[in-house]
Every structure is written in structure tokens, then in C-alpha cells.
N, C-alpha and C positions, 0 to 999 in steps of 0.2 A: 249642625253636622249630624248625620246619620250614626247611629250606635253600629258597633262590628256587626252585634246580631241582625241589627234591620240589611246591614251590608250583605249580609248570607242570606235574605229575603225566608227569614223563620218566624211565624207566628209567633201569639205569645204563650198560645198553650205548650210549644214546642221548646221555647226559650224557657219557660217553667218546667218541662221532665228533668232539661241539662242541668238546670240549676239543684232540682229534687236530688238527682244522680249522684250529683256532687254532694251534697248531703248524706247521701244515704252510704255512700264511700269511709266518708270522716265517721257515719253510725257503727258500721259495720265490725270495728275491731273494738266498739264497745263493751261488748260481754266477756270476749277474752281477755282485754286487759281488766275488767273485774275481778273475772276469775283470776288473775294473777297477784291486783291489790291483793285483795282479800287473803290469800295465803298468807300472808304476817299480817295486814291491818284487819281492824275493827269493817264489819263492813256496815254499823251506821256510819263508821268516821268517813266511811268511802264513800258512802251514799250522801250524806250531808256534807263533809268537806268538801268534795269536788266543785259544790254550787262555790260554795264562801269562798275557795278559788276564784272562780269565775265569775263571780259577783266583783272582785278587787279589782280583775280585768274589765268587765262593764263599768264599774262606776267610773273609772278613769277615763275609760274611752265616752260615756256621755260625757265627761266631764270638760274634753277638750274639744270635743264636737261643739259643746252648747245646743246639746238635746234642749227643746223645753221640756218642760212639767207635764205629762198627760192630765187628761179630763180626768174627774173622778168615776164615772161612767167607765172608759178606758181605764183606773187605774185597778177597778173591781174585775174585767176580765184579764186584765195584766196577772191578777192573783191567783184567777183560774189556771192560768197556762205554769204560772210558779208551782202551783201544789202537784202538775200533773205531773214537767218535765223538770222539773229541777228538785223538788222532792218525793214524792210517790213512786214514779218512773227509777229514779234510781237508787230508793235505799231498797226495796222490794227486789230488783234486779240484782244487789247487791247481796242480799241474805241469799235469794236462791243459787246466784254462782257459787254459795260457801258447801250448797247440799248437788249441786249435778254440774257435767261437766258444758263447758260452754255450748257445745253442738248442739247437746239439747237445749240450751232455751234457744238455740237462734231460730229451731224447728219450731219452736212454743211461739216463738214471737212474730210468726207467720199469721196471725191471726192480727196483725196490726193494719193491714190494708185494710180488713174488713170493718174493724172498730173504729178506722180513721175515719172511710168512707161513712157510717153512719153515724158518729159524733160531726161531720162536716152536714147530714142532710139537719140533726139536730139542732145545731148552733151556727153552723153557716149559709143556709137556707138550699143547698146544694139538692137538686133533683136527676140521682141516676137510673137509668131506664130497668124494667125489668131483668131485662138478661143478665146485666150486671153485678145487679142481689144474687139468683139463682149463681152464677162463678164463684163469687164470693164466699157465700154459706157454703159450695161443695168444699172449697180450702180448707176453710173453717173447720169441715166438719170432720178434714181428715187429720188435721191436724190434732183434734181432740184424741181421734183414735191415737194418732201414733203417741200420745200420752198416756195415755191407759197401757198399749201395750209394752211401752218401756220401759213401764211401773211397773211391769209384772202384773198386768190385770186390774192394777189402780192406780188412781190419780197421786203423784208422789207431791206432799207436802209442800216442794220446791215451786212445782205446776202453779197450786194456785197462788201463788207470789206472783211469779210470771205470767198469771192470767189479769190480775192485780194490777200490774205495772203496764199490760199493754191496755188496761181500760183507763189508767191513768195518765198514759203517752196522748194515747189517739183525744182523750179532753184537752190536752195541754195542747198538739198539736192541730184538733180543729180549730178551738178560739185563737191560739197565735195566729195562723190562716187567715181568720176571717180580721185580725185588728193587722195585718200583713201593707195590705192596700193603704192603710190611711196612714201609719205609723211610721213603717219601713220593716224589713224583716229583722236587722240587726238590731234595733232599734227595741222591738217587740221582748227577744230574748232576753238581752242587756236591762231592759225594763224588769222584766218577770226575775231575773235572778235577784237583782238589788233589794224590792219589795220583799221578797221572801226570805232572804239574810238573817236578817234580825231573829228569826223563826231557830236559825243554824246553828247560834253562835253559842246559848249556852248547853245542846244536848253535846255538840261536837265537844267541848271544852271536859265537859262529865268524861267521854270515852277515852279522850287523851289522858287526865289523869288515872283511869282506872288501868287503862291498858298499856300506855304508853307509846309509843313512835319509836320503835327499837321494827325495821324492818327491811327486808334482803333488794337492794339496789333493782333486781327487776319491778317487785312490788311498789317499790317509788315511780317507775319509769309507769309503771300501767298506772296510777294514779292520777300521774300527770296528765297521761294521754286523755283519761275521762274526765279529769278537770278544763283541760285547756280548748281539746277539740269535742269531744264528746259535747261538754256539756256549756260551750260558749261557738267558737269556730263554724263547726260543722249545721249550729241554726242557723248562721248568717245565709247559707245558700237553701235550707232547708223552705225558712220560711218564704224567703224570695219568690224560689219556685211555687209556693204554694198561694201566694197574692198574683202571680203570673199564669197559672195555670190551673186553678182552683182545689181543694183540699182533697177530694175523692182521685180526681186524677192523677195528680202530684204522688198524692199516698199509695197507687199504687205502684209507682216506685222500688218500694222496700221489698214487691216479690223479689229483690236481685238480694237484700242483706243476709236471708237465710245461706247462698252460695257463699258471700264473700266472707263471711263468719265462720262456716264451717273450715272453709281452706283456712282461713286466716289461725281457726283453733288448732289446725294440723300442723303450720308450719310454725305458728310460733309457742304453742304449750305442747304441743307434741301428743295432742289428742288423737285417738284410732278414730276414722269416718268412719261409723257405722251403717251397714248396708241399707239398714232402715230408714234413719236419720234420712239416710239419700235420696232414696225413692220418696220418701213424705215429704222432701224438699223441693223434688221434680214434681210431683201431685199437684202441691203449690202452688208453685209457680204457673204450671200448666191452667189449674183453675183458675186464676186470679188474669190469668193472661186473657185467658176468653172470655173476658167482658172489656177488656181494655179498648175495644171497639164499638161499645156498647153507648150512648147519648150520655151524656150530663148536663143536666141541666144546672147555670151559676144563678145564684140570686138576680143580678142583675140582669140577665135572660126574663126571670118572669116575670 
């Protein structure tokens, strides 16, 4: 029996944006509800609890599945993709929503297309054509500026967290990618959380006793959201997309999370759009758009 998709006579690269989409949906109210933990909690406890959430939710879920065991081969890039997206990515993300407001990093983390697409030519053997690089670096490079001049002429402390976390994502993101194909995407994630648990269990336990878990019902509600969806959910279709339609293409995707982020930080922390912010969002997207046309070459192409 035909799938809906094949019933809609949609490629697989095409069936890989929809899926990316969907992912980048479930990312996008990631930094705000951060920023909203983080006003009462620790935000190692936010950055590291969120996994060991989501880890509880994996193990169970391989657990009635009857995942098997990955290779050791696979369990060693299962770790790459833990340290990138389940630890790196978000206690970094989680320090700097405590120093700027979310708009800004969603502008900062406009530079993840471009760090996807080259950790994908790195580890995933992925070949995108000239034009593509040149789009890419112009994003890049505006994006740099509007951090300088946000900073008031320099790079704010917070910045390179969130330069950090997006070199940290795009590693976690290309190798899930490339183990996507053989694994499963959900499969991949669920993996990469559980392995890296054990890493969580005794800093996370330090900051509850020092700090405590005394914190205001929204800051729970955002916790949740980046434990359940953020940091478990929102891979299941992430990496899909990107074993269907390969890691540079898929990634770049996420030119849409800098928009959905910013509205997302207006209407629910009540953050001002900055005019700046705006135009460095539209810059963005505009460069990153025009390569979206541009060749890619997948491993299995060459």
C-alpha cells in the first residue's frame, strides 16, 4: 500500500523539508521557554534536566519498542550527537537566555544553517555547490554584525555561548543525519539521550540541592516544553527529515525559526521586536534562501 506521501506524488527531498518543518516548529519556542525556565531555575538544572526528562521518555519508549542494541561503531556517534544536542546545545543556550533576551539569540542562531550544512559536508559526506557556500557565509556574516552592534560595538558574553551551542547543535545534528538512514530518526535521538544520562544525573542533583526547585508555574511550564518537545518530540521529525532529504537541505529549514521565535518571544514573554533584530532576521533568511536552489550533492550520489 502506497504511503499518503507517495499518494501526493512528493519526492523524498520534499517529504524531508515537511518533516524538517515540523521540527523546526516544535525548535522554535525553544529559547523562549528558556528564557522563561531560567527566571527561577538553575539554568544548568535546565540545560541538563531537560535531557534526563527526556531520556525517561526514551528509555521507555525503546523499551516497549524492542529497539535493539546499536553497534559500537553507532554507539560512539550516538555520543557525538548526545554531547552536541542534548548537552552542549542546551546548557550553553541556557546560560545565555539568563544574560539576553530571546529575540536575540534566535538572530544569533541564524548561523545554524550554515554550521549544519558544513558539519553535514564534514561527517556526512554531503557536496553543496558553490553558490550555496557564498548564501550561506553572507547570513553568517550578517548575522555576526548584528551582534556586535547589539553589543554596543561588542561581542556580549552571552554571543559566544550561542556561537557555542550552535557549533554544538549543527555536530549533534549532522551525525544524527547521517546515523538517521540506518537507525530511524527517533530512534537516533532516544539513543543519544539515554547514553548521555548517566553524564546528567550527578551535576543536575549538585544544583537541586544547592538551589532548590522552589519556582513560579510558568518557569515549570517552559521547562517542560524543552524537556518533552524540545529536547525529545520535535527530533523525531527533525531527524526524519534529514535521513529523507539530507542534512545541508533539511538544515536549511531553520532560516523559518529566527521568525517563529521572535513572534513566539512577543506574544508570550512580552519581549519588544527590535527593528534590528528584524531586518537581520529578513537578511537571513533572504541569504540563506538563495542557495536553496543551489545542487547538493548526498554521499550516496558520489
Amino acid at each position: 500500500m502506497k504511503s499518503y506521501w507517495e499518494n501526493l506524488h512528493l519526492n523524498s527531498e520534499t517529504i524531508g523539508l515537511i518533516y524538517g518543518f515540523l521540527g523546526v516548529v516544535g525548535f522554535s519556542l525553544t529559547l523562549p521557554a528558556t528564557r522563561a525556565a531560567v527566571i527561577d531555575l538553575d539554568p544548568l538544572f535546565v540545560g541538563l534536566g531537560r535531557g534526563l526528562v527526556a531520556a525517561i521518555l526514551a528509555a521507555f519508549t525503546l523499551r516497549i519498542t524492542h529497539q535493539p542494541i546499536p553497534s559500537k561503531q553507532q554507539l560512539v556517534s550516538l555520543l557525538v550527537v548526545g554531547l552536541g544536542v542534548v548537552l552542549g546545545f542546551p546548557v550553553l543556550s541556557a546560560w545565555a537566555m539568563q544574560q539576553v533576551p530571546a529575540a536575540h539569540g534566535a538572530v544569533v542562531l541564524g548561523l545554524l544553517p550554515l554550521a549544519t550544512a558544513i558539519a553535514g559536508f564534514l561527517r556526512a559526506g554531503e557536496r553543496p555547490d558553490f553558490r550555496f557556500w557564498i548564501a550561506s557565509i553572507v547570513g553568517s556574516t550578517t548575522v555576526v554584525v548584528f551582534g556586535i552592534i547589539s553589543g554596543a560595538g561588542q561581542l556580549h558574553p552571552a554571543d559566544l555561548a550561542l556561537f557555542g551551542a550552535v557549533i554544538a547543535a549543527a555536530l549533534g545534528y549532522a551525525e544524527g543525519g547521517r546515523l538517521a538512514p540506518i537507525l530511524g530518526g527517533w530512534q537516533v535521538i532516544s539513543w543519544a539521550l539515554v547514553i548521555v544520562a548517566p553524564f546528567e544525573v550527578l551535576p543536575t542533583i549538585f544544583v537541586v540541592f544547592k538551589q532548590g526547585l522552589i519556582a513560579s508555574p510558568i518557569a515549570w511550564f517552559g521547562f517542560a516544553y524543552v524537556s518533552v518537545v524540545s529536547q525529545f518530540i520535535a527530533f523525531f521529525a527533525w531527524y526524519h527529515g534529514m535521513a529523507m532529504g539530507g542534512v545541508a537541505r533539511v538544515g536549511q529549514i531553520q532560516l523559518l525559526q529566527p521568525f517563529l521565535t521572535l513572534l513566539a518571544s512577543a506574544m508570550l514573554l512580552g519581549e519588544t521586536l527590535d527593528p534590528i533584530a528584524l531586518v537581520t532576521a529578513c537578511l537571513v533568511v533572504a541569504s540563506v534562501a538563495a542557495g536553496k536552489k543551489a545542487s547538493i550533492k548526498r554521499a550516496e550520489d558520489l
